[in-house]
N, CA and C atoms as an extended XYZ file, in Angstrom:
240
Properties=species:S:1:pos:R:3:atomname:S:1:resname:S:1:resid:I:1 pbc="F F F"
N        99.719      -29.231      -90.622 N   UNK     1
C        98.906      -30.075      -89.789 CA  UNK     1
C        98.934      -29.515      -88.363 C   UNK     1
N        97.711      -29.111      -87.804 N   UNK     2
C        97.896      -28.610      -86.278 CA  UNK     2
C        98.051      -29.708      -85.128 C   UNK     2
N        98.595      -29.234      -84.324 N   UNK     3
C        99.215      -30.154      -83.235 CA  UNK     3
C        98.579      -30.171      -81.949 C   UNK     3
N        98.503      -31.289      -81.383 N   UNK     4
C        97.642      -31.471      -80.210 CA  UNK     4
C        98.530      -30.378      -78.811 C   UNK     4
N        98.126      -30.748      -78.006 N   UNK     5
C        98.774      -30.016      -77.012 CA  UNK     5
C        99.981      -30.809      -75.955 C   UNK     5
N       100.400      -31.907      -76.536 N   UNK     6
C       101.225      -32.200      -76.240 CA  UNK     6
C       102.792      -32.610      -77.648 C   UNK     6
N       102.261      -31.149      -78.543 N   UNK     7
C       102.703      -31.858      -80.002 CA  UNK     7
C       103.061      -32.678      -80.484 C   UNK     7
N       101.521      -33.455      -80.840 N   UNK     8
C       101.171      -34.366      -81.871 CA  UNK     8
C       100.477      -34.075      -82.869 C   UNK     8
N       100.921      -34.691      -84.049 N   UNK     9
C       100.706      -34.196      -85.192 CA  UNK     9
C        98.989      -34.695      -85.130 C   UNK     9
N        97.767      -33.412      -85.555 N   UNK    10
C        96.758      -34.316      -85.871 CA  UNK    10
C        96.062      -33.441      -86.872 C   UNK    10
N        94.890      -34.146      -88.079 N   UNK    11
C        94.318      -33.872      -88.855 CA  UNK    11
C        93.602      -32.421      -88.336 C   UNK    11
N        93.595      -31.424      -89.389 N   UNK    12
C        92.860      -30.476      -89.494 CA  UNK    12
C        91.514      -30.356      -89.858 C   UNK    12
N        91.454      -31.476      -90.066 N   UNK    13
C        89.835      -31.495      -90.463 CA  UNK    13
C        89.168      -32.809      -90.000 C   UNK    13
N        87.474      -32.859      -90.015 N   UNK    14
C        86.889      -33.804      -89.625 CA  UNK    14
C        87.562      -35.526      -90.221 C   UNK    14
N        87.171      -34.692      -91.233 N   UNK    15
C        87.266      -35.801      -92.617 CA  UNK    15
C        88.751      -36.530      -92.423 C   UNK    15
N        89.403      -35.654      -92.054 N   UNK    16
C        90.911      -36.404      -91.895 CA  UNK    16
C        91.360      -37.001      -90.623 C   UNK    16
N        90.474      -36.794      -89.661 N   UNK    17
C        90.471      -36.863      -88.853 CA  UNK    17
C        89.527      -38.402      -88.749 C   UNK    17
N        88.567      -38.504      -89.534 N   UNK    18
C        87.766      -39.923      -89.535 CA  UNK    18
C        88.903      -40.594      -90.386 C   UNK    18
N        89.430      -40.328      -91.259 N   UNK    19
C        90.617      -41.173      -92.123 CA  UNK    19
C        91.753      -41.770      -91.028 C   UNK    19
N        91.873      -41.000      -90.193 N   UNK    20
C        93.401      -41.613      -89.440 CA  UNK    20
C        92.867      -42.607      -88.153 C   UNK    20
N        91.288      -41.932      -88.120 N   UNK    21
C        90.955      -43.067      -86.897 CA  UNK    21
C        90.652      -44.471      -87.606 C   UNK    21
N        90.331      -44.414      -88.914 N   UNK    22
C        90.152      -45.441      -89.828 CA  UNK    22
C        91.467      -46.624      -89.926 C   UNK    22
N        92.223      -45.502      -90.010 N   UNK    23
C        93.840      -46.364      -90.217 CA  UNK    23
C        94.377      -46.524      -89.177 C   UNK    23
N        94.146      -46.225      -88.124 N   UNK    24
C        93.680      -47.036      -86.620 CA  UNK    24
C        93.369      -48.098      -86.261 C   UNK    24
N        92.209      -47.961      -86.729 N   UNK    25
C        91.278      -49.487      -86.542 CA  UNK    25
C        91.936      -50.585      -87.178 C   UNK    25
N        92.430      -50.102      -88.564 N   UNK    26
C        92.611      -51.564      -89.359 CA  UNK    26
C        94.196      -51.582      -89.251 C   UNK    26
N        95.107      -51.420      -88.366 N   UNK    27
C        96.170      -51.395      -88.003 CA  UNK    27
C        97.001      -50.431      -88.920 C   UNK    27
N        96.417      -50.100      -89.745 N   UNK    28
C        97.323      -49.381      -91.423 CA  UNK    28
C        98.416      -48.648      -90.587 C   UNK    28
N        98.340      -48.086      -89.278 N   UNK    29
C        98.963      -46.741      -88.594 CA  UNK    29
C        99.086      -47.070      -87.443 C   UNK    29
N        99.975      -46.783      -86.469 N   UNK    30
C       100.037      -47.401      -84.843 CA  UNK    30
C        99.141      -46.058      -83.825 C   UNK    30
N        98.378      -46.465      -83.368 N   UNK    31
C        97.933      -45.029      -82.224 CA  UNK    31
C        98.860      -44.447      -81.527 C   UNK    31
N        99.311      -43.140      -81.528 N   UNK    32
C       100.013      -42.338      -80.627 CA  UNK    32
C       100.241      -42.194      -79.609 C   UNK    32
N       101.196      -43.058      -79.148 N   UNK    33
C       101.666      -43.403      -77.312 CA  UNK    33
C       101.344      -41.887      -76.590 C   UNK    33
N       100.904      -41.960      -75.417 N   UNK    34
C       101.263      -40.730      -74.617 CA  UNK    34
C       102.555      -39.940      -74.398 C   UNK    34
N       102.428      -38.936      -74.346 N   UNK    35
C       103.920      -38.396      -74.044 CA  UNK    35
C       104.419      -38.442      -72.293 C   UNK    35
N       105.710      -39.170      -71.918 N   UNK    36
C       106.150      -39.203      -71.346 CA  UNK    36
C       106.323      -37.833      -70.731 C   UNK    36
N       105.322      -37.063      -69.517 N   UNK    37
C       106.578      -35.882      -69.121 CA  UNK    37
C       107.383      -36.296      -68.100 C   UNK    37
N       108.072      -37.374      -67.860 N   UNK    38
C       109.231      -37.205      -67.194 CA  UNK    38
C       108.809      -37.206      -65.732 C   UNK    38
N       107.510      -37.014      -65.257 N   UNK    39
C       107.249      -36.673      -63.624 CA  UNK    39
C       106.770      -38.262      -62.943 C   UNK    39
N       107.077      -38.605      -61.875 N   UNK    40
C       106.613      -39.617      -61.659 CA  UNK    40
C       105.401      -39.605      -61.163 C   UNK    40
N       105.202      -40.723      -61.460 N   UNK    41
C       103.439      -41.358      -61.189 CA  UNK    41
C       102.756      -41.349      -60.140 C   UNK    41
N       103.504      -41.859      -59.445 N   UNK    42
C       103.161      -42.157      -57.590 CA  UNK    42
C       103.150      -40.190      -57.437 C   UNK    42
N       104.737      -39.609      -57.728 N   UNK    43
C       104.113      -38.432      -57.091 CA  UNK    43
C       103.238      -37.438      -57.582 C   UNK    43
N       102.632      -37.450      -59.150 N   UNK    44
C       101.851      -36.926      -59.742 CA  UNK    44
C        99.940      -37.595      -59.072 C   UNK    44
N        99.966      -38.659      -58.427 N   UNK    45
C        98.568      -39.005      -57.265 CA  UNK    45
C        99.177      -38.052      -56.091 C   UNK    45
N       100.115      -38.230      -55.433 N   UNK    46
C       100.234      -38.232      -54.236 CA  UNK    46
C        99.792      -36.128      -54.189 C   UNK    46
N       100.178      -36.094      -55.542 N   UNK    47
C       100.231      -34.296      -55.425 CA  UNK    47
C        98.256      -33.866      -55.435 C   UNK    47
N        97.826      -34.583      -56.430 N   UNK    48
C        96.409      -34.724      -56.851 CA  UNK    48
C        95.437      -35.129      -54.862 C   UNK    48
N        95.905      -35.861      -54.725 N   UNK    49
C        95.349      -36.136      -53.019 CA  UNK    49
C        95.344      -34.790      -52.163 C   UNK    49
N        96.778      -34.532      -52.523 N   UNK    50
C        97.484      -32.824      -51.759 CA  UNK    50
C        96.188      -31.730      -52.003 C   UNK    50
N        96.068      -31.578      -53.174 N   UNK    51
C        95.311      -30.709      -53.377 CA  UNK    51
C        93.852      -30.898      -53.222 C   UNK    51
N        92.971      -31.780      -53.466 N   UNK    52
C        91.743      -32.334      -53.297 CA  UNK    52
C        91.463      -32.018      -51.477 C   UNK    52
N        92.238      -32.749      -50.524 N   UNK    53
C        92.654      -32.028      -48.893 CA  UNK    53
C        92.700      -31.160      -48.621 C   UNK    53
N        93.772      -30.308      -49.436 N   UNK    54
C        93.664      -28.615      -49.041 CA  UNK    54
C        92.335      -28.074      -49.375 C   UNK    54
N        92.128      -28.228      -50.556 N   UNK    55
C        90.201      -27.365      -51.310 CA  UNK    55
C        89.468      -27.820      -50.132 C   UNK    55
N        89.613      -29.278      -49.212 N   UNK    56
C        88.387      -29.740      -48.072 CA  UNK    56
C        88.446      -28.530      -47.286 C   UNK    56
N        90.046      -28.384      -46.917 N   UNK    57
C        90.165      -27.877      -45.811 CA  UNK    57
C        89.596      -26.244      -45.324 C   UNK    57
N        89.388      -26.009      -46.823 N   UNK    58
C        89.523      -24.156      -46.971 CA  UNK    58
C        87.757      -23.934      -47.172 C   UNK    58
N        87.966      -22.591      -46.883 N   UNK    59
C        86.530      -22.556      -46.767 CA  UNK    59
C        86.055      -21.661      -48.163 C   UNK    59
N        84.449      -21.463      -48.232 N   UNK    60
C        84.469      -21.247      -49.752 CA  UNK    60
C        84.964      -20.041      -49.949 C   UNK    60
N        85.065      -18.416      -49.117 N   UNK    61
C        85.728      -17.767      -49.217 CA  UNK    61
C        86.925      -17.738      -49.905 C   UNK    61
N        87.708      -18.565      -48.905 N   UNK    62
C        89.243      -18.326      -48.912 CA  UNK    62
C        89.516      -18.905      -50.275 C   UNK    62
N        88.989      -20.425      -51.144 N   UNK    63
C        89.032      -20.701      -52.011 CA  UNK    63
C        88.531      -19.593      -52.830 C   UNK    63
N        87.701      -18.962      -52.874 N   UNK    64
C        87.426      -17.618      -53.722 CA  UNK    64
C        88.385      -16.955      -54.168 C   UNK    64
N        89.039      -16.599      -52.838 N   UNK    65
C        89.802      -15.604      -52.860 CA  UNK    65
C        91.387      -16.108      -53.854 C   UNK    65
N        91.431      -17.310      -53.870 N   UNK    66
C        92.799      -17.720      -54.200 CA  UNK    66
C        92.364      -17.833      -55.583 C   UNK    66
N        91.533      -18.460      -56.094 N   UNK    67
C        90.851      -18.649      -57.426 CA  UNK    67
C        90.966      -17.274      -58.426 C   UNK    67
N        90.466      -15.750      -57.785 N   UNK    68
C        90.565      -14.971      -58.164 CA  UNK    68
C        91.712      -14.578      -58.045 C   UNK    68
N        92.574      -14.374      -57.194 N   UNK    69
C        94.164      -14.168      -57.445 CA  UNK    69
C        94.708      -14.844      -58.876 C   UNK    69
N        94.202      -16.348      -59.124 N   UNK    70
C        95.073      -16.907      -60.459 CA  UNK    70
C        94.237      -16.240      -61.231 C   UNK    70
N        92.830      -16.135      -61.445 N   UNK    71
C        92.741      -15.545      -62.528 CA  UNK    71
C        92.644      -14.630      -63.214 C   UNK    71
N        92.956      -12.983      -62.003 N   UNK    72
C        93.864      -11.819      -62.619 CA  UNK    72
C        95.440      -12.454      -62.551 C   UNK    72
N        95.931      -13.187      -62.377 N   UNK    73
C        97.556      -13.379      -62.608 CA  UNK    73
C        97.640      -13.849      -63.911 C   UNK    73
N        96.487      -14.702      -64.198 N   UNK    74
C        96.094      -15.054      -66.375 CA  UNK    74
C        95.973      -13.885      -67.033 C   UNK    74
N        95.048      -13.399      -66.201 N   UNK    75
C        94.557      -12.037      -67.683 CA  UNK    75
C        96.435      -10.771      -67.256 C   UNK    75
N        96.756      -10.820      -66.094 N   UNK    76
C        97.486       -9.899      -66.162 CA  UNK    76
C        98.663      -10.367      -67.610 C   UNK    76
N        98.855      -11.376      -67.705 N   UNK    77
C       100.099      -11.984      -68.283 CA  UNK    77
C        99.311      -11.844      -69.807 C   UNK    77
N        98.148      -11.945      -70.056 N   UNK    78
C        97.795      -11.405      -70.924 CA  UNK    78
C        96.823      -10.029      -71.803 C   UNK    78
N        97.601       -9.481      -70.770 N   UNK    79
C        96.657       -8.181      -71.502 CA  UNK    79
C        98.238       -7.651      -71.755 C   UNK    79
N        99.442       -7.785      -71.423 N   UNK    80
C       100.879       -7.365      -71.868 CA  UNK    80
C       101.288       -7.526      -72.928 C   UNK    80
């Protein structure tokens, strides 16, 4: 069974996938709580604000420029 990205178990297929939302609905199965990571709340906004401010602050350049830095630092880590 492939796993979501916070590994949870979920159907591989449509079909099984309409079956478990089925057993959902009619309570047969409990829906899958979120996973706790452990970070707090308040500072997981307060970080989201942080960053939304900085992107105001920068101009479209400089945001360019940082954008393209992460995304040769992705492909570098994967072309190894």
């Amino acid at each position: 069974m492939p796993k979501g990205p916070n590994g949870q178990k979920r159907p591989g297929d449509v079909i099984g996938a309409a079956i478990m939302v089925a057993k959902i609905a009619t309570g047969e199965i409990e829906e899958p709580a979120e996973v706790d990571d452990g970070k707090d709340p308040a500072a997981k906004a307060l970080g989201k604000k942080g960053g939304e401010a900085r992107a105001k602050l920068l101009d479209h350049q400089k945001r360019r420029e940082i954008a393209q830095k992460a995304a040769n630092a992705r492909w570098a880590t994967k072309q190894k």
